[in-house]
LUMBAKE-22035 format. One record per residue (C-alpha): residue number from 1; residue in one letter; x, y, z. Coordinates in pm, whole numbers, plus 50000, padded with zeros to 5 digits. Layout:
LUMBAKE-22035
<site><pos>NUM</pos><code>a</code><X>X</X><Y>Y</Y><Z>Z</Z></site>
...
END
This chain:
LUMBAKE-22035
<site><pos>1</pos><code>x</code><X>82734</X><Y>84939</Y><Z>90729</Z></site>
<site><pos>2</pos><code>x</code><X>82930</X><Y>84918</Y><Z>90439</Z></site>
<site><pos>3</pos><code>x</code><X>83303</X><Y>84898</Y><Z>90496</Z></site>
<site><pos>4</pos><code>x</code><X>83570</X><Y>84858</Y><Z>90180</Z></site>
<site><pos>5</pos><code>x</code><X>83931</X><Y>84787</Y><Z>90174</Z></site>
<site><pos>6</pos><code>x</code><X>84135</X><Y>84892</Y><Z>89874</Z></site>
<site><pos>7</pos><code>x</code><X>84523</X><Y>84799</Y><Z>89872</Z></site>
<site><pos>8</pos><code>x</code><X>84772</X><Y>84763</Y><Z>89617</Z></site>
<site><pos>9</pos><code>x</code><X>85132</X><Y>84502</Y><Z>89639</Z></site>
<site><pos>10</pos><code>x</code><X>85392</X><Y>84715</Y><Z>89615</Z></site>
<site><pos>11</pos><code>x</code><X>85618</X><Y>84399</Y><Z>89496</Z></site>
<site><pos>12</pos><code>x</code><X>85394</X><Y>84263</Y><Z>89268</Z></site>
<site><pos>13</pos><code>x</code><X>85197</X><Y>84615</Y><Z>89138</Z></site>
<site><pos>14</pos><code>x</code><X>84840</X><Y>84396</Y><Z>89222</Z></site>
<site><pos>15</pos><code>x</code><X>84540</X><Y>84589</Y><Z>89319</Z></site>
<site><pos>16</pos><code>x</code><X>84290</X><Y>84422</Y><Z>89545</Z></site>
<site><pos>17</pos><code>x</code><X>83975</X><Y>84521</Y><Z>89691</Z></site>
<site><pos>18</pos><code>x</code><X>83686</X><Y>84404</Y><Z>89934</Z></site>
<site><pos>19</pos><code>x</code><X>83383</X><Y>84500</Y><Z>90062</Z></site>
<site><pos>20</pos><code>x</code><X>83092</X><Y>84374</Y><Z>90302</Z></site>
<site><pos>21</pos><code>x</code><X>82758</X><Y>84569</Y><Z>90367</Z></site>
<site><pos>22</pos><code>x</code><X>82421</X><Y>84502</Y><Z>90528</Z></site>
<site><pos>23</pos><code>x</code><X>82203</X><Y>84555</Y><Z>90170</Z></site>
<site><pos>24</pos><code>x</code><X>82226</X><Y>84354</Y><Z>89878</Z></site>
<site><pos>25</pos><code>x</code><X>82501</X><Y>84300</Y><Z>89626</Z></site>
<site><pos>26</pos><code>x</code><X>82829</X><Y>84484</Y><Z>89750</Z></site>
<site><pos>27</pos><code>x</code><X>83033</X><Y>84390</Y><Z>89467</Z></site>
<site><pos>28</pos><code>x</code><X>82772</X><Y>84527</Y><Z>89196</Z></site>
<site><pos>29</pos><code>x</code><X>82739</X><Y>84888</Y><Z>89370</Z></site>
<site><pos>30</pos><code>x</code><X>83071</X><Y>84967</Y><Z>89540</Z></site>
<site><pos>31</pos><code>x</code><X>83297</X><Y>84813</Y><Z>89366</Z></site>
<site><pos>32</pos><code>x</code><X>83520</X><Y>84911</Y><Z>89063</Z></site>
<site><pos>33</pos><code>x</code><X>83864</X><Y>84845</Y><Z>88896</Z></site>
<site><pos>34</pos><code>x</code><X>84068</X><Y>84865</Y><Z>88611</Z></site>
<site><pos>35</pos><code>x</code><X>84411</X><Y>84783</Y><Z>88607</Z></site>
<site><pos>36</pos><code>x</code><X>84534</X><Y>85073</Y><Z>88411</Z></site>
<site><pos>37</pos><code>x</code><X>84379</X><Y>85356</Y><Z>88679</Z></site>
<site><pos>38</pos><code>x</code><X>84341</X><Y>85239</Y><Z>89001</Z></site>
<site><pos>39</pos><code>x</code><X>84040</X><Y>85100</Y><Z>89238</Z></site>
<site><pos>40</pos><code>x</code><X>83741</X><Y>85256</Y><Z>89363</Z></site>
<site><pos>41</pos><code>x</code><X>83493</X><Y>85200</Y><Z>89629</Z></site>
<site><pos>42</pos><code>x</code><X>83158</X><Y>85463</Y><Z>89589</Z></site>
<site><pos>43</pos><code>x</code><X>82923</X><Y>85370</Y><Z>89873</Z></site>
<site><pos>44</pos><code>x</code><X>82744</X><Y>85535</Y><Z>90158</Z></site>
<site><pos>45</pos><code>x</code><X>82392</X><Y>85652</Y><Z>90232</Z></site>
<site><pos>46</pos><code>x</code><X>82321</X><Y>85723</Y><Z>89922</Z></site>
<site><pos>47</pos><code>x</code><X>82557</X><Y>85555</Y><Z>89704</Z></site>
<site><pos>48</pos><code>x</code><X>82658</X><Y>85651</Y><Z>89330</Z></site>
<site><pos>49</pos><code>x</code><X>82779</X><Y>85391</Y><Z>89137</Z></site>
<site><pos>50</pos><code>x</code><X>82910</X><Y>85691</Y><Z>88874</Z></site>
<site><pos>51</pos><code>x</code><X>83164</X><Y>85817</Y><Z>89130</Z></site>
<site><pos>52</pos><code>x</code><X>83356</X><Y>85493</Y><Z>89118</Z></site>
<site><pos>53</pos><code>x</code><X>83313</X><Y>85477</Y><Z>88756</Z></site>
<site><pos>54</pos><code>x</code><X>83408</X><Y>85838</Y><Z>88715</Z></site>
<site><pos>55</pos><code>x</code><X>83681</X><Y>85843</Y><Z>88994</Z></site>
<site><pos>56</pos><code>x</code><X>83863</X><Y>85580</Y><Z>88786</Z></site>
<site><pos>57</pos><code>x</code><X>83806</X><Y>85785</Y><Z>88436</Z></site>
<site><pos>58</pos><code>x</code><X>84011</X><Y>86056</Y><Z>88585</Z></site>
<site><pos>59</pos><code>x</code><X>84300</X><Y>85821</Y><Z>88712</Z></site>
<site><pos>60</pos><code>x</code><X>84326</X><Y>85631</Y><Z>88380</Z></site>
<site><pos>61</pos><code>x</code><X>84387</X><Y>86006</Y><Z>88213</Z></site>
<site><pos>62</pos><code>x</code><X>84660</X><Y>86061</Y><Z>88423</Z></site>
<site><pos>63</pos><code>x</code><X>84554</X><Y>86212</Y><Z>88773</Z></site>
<site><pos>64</pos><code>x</code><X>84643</X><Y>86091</Y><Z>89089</Z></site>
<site><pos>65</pos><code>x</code><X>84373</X><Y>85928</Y><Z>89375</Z></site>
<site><pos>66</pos><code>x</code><X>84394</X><Y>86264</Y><Z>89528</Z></site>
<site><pos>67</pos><code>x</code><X>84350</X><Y>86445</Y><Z>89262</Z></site>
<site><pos>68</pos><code>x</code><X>84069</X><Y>86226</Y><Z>89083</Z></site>
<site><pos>69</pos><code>x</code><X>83880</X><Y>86205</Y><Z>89421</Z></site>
<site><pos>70</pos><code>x</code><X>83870</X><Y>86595</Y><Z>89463</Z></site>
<site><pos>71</pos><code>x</code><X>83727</X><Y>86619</Y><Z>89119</Z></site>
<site><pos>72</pos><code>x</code><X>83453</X><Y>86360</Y><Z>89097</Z></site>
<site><pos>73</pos><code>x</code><X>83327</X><Y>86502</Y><Z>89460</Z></site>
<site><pos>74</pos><code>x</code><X>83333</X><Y>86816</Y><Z>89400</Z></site>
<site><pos>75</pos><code>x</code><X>83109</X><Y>86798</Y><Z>89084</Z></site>
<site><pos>76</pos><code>x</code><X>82869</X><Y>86622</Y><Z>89295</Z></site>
<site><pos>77</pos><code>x</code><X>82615</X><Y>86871</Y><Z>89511</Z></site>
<site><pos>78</pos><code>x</code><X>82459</X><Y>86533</Y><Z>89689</Z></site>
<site><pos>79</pos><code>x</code><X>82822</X><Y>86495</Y><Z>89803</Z></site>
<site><pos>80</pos><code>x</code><X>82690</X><Y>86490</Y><Z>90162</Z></site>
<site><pos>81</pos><code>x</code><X>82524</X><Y>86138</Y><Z>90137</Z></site>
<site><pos>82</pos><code>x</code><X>82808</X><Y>85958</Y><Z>89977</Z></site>
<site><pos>83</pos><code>x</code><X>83165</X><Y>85802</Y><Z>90064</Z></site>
<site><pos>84</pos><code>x</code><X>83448</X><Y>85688</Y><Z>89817</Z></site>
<site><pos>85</pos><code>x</code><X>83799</X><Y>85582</Y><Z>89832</Z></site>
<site><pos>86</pos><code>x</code><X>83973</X><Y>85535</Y><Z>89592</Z></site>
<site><pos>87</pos><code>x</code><X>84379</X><Y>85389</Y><Z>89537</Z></site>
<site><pos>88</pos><code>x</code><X>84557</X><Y>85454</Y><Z>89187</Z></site>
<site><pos>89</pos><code>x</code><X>84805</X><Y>85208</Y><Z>89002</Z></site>
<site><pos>90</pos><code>x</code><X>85119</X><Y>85420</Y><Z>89196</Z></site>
<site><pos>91</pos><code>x</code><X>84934</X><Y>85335</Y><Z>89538</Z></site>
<site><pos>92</pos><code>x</code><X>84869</X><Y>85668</Y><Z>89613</Z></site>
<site><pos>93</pos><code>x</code><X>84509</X><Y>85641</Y><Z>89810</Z></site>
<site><pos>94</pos><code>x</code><X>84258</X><Y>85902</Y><Z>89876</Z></site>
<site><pos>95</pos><code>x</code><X>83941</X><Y>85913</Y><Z>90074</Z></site>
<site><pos>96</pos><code>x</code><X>83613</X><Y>86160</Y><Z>90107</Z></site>
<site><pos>97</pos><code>x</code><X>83347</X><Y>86081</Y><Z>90324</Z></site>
<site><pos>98</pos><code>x</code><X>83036</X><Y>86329</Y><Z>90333</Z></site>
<site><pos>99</pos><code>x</code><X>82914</X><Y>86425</Y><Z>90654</Z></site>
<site><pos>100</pos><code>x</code><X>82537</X><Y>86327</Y><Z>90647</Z></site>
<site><pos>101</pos><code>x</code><X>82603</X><Y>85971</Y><Z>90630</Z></site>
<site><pos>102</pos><code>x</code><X>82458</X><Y>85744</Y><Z>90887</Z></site>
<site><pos>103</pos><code>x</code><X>82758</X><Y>85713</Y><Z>91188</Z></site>
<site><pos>104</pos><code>x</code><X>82985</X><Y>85592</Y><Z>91232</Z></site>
<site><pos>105</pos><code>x</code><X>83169</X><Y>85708</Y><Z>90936</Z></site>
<site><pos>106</pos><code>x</code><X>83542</X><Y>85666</Y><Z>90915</Z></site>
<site><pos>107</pos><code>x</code><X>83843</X><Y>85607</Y><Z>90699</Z></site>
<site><pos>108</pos><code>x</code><X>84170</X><Y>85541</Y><Z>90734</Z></site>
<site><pos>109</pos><code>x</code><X>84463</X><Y>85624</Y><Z>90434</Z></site>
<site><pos>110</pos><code>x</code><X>84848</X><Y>85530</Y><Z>90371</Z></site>
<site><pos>111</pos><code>x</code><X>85018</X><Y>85478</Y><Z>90057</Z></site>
<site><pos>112</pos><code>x</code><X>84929</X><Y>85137</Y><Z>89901</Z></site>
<site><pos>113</pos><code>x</code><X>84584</X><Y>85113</Y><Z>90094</Z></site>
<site><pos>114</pos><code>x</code><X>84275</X><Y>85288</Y><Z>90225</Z></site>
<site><pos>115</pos><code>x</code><X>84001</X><Y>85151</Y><Z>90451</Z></site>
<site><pos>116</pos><code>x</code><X>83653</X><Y>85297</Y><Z>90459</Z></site>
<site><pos>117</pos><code>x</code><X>83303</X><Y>85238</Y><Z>90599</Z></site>
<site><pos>118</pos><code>x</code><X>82963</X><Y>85367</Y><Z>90696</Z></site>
<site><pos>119</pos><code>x</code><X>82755</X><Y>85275</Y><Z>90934</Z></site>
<site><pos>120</pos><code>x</code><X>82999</X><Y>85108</Y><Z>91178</Z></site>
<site><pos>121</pos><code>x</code><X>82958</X><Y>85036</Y><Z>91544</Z></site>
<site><pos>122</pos><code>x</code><X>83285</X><Y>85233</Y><Z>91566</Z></site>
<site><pos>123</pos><code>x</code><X>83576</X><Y>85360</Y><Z>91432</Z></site>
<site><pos>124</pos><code>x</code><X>83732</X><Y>85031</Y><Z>91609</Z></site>
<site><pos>125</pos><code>x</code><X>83577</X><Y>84859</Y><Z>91260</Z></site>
<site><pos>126</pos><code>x</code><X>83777</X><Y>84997</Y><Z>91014</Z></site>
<site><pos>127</pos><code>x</code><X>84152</X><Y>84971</Y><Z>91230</Z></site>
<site><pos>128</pos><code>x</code><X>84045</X><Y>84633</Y><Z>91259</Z></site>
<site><pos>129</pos><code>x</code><X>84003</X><Y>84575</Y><Z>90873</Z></site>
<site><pos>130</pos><code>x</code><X>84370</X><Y>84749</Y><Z>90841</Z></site>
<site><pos>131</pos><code>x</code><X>84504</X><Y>84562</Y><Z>91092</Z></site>
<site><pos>132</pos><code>x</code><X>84352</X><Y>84196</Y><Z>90959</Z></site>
<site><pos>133</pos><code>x</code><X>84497</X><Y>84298</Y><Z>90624</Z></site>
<site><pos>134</pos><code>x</code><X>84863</X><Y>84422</Y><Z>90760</Z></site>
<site><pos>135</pos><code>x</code><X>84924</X><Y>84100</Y><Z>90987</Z></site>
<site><pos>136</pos><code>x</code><X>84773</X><Y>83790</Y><Z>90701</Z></site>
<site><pos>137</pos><code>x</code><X>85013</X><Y>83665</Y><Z>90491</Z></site>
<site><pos>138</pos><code>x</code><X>84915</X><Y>83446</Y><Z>90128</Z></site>
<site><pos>139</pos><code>x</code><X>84689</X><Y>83549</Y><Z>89814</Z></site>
<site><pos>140</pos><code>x</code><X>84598</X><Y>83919</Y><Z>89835</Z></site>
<site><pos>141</pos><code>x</code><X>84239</X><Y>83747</Y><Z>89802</Z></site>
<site><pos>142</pos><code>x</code><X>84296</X><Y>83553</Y><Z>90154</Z></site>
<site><pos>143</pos><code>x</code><X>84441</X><Y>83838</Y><Z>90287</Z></site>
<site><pos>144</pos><code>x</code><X>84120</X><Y>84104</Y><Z>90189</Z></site>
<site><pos>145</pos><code>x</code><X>83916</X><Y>83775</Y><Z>90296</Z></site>
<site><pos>146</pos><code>x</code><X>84054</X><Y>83799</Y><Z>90674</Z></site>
<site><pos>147</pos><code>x</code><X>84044</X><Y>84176</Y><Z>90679</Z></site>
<site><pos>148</pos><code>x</code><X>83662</X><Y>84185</Y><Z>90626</Z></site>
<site><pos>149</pos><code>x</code><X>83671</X><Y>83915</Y><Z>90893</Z></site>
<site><pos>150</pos><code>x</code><X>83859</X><Y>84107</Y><Z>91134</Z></site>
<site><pos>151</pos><code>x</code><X>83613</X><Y>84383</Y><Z>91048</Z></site>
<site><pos>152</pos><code>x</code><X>83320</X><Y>84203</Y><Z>91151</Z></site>
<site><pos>153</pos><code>x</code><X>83444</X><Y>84040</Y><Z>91471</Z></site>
<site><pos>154</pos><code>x</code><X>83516</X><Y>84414</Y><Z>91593</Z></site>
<site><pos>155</pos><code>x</code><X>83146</X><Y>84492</Y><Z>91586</Z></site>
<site><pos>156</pos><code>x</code><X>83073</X><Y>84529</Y><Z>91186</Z></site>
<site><pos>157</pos><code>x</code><X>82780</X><Y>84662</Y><Z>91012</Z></site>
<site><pos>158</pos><code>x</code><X>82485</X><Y>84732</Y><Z>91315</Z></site>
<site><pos>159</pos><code>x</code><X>82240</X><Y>84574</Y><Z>91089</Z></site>
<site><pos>160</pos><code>x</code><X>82434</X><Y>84292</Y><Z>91027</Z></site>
<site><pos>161</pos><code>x</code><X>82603</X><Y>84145</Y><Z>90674</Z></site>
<site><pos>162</pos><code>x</code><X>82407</X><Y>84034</Y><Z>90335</Z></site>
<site><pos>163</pos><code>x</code><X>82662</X><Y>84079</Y><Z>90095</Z></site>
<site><pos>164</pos><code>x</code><X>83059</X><Y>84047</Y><Z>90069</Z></site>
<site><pos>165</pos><code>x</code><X>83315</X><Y>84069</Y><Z>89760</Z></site>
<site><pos>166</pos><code>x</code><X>83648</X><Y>84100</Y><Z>89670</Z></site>
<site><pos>167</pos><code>x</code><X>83797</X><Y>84243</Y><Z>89329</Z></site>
<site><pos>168</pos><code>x</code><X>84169</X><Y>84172</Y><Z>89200</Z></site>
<site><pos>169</pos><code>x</code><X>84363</X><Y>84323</Y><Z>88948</Z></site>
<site><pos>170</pos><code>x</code><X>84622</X><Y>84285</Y><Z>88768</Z></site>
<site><pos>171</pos><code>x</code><X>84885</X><Y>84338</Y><Z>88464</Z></site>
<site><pos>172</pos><code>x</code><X>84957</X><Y>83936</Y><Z>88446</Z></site>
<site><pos>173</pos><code>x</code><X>84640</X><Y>83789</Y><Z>88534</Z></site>
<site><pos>174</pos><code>x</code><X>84269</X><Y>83811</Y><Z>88439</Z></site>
<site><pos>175</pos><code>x</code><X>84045</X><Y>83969</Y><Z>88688</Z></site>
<site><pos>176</pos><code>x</code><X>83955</X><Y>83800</Y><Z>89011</Z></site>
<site><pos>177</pos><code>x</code><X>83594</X><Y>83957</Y><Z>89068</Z></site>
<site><pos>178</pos><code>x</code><X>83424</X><Y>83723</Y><Z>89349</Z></site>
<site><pos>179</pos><code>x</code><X>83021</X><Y>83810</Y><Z>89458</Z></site>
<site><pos>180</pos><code>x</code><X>82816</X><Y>83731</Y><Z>89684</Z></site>
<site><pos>181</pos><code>x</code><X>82494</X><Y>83888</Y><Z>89642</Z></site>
<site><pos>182</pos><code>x</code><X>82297</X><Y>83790</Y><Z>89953</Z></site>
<site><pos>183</pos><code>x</code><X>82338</X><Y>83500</Y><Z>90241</Z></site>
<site><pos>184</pos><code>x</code><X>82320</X><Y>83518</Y><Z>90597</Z></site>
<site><pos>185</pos><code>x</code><X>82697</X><Y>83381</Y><Z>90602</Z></site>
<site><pos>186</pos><code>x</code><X>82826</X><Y>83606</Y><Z>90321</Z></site>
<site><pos>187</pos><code>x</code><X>83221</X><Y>83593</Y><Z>90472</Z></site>
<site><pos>188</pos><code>x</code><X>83179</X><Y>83215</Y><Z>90519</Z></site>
<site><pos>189</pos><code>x</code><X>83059</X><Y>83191</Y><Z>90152</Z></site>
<site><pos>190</pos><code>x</code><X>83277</X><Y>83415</Y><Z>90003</Z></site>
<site><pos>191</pos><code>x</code><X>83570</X><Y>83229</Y><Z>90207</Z></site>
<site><pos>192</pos><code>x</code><X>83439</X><Y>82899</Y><Z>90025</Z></site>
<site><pos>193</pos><code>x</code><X>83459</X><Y>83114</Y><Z>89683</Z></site>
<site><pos>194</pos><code>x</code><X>83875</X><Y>83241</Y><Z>89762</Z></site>
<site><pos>195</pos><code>x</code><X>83886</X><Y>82894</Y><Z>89855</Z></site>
<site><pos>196</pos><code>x</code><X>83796</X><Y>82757</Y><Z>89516</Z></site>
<site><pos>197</pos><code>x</code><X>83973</X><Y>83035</Y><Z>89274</Z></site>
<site><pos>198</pos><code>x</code><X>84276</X><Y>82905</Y><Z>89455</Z></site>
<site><pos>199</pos><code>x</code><X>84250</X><Y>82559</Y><Z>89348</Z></site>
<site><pos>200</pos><code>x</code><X>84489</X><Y>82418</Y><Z>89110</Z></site>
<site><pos>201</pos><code>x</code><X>84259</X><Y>82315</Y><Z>88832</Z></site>
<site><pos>202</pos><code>x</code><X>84114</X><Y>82641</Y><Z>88806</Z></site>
<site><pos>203</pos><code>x</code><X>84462</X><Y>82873</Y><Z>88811</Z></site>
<site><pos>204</pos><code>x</code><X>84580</X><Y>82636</Y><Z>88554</Z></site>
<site><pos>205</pos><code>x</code><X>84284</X><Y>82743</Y><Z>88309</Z></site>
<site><pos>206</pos><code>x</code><X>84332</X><Y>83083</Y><Z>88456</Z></site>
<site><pos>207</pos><code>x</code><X>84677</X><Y>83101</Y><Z>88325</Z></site>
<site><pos>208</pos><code>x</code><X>84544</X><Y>83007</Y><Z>87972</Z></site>
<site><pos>209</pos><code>x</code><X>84411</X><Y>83325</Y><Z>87920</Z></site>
<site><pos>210</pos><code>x</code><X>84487</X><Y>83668</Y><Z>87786</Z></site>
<site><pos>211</pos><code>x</code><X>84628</X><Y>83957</Y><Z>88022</Z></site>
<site><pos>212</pos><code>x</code><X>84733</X><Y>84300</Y><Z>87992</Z></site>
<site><pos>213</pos><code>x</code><X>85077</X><Y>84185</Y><Z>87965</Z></site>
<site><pos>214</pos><code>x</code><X>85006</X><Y>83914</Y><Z>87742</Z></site>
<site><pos>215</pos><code>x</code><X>84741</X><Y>83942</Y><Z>87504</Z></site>
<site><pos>216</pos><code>x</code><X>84779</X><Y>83741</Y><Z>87289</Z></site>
<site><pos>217</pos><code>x</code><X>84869</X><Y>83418</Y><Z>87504</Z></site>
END
C-alpha cells in the first residue's frame, strides 16, 4: 500500500501532506510541494516521481489541480500503473488513479483535501485517513500524523508499513519536510519526529529564518 493525504487550511492558506507505504522512503518518491503551486502525491505500482514534479509545474503556471492533473496524465501512456493527487494553493484537489494498479485502489476528493492509496485492504483505508484528519484538532502536522494512524488501524497497507512522512508548506514558515525512510514502527517514529519539530527550542530557531513572506528576516 501506499496511501497519501494532501489538505490545505483554509484559515491559515497551509498546505500539508502525508504519506505511509510498505517500500522504502515515502517521502523521497511520493511526495512534493511548493508553496506557490500546490501539493502532489505520484505513487502507485509503478510510481513516477516526474508526475508530481510535473503536476506542480503546471499549477505554479497558473492551472488548476484539475486541470494540471488531466495534463500530466494524459501525456503519460504508462498511465495505467500510476496514481496521483494532487491539491493547488486555492484548495481545489484532483485525483487519477490508473486502473492496473494492485487493489484496492481508491481516492476520495473535496475542496481543501484529497485522500489516495494503493494497495489497501479496502476502500475502508482511505475514509478512515479522511475521517482521522476531519475529527483531530492542533498542528496540521499532528493532525496528518493521526490520519495515517487512523489509516493503519482500519487495515493499512497488506504488506505492512516501512516508511511514513509528512510535508508542510507554507507562505510564513520554512518547510516542514519530516522522513522516515525505513523502521518497523515508522508512525511511532515519525510521531517522535512531529513531536520534536513542535518543541519550543526548535520553532524559536525556526522563526529565525527566511519565508516567502519574509525574505529577508
Amino acid at each position: 500500500m501506499t496511501i497519501s493525504i494532501l489538505v490545505r487550511d483554509p484559515e491559515t492558506g497551509v498546505l500539508g501532506g502525508a504519506a505511509a507505504t510498505g517500500n522504502l522512503c515515502v517521502g523521497g518518491w511520493v511526495l512534493r510541494g511548493d508553496i506557490r503551486a500546490g501539493l502532489s502525491a505520484s505513487q502507485g505500482k509503478t510510481p513516477s516521481t516526474l508526475w508530481g514534479e510535473d503536476v506542480l509545474d503546471e499549477m505554479r503556471n497558473g492551472r488548476s489541480a484539475v486541470q494540471a492533473v488531466a495534463n500530466v496524465v494524459g501525456a503519460d501512456q504508462g498511465r495505467a500503473t500510476r496514481q496521483l493527487l494532487a491539491i493547488d494553493r486555492n484548495g481545489r484537489a484532483a485525483a487519477f488513479s490508473g486502473n492496473q494498479n494492485v487493489a484496492e485502489v481508491s481516492e476520495i476528493k473535496s475542496h481543501n483535501l484529497v485522500v489516495g492509496g494503493n494497495m489497501l485492504r479496502d476502500r475502508a483505508v482511505i475514509e478512515a485517513c479522511r475521517t482521522g484528519f476531519m475529527v483531530s484538532h492542533g498542528p496540521i502536522a499532528a493532525r496528518l500524523l493521526v490520519a495515517l494512524e487512523h489509516a493503519a488501524a482500519a487495515g493499512g497497507d497488506l504488506r505492512g508499513l516501512q516508511s511514513a512522512a509528512i510535508l508542510i508548506m507554507s507562505e510564513k514558515a520554512p518547510p516542514v519536510d519530516l522522513r522516515i525512510d525505513y523502521s518497523e514502527t515508522p508512525l511511532e517514529d515519525l510521531g517522535q519526529l512531529v513531536a520534536r519539530a513542535q518543541n519550543a527550542t526548535y520553532l524559536a530557531w525556526r522563526n529565525t529564518l527566511p519565508t516567502r513572506q519574509d525574505p529577508e528576516i
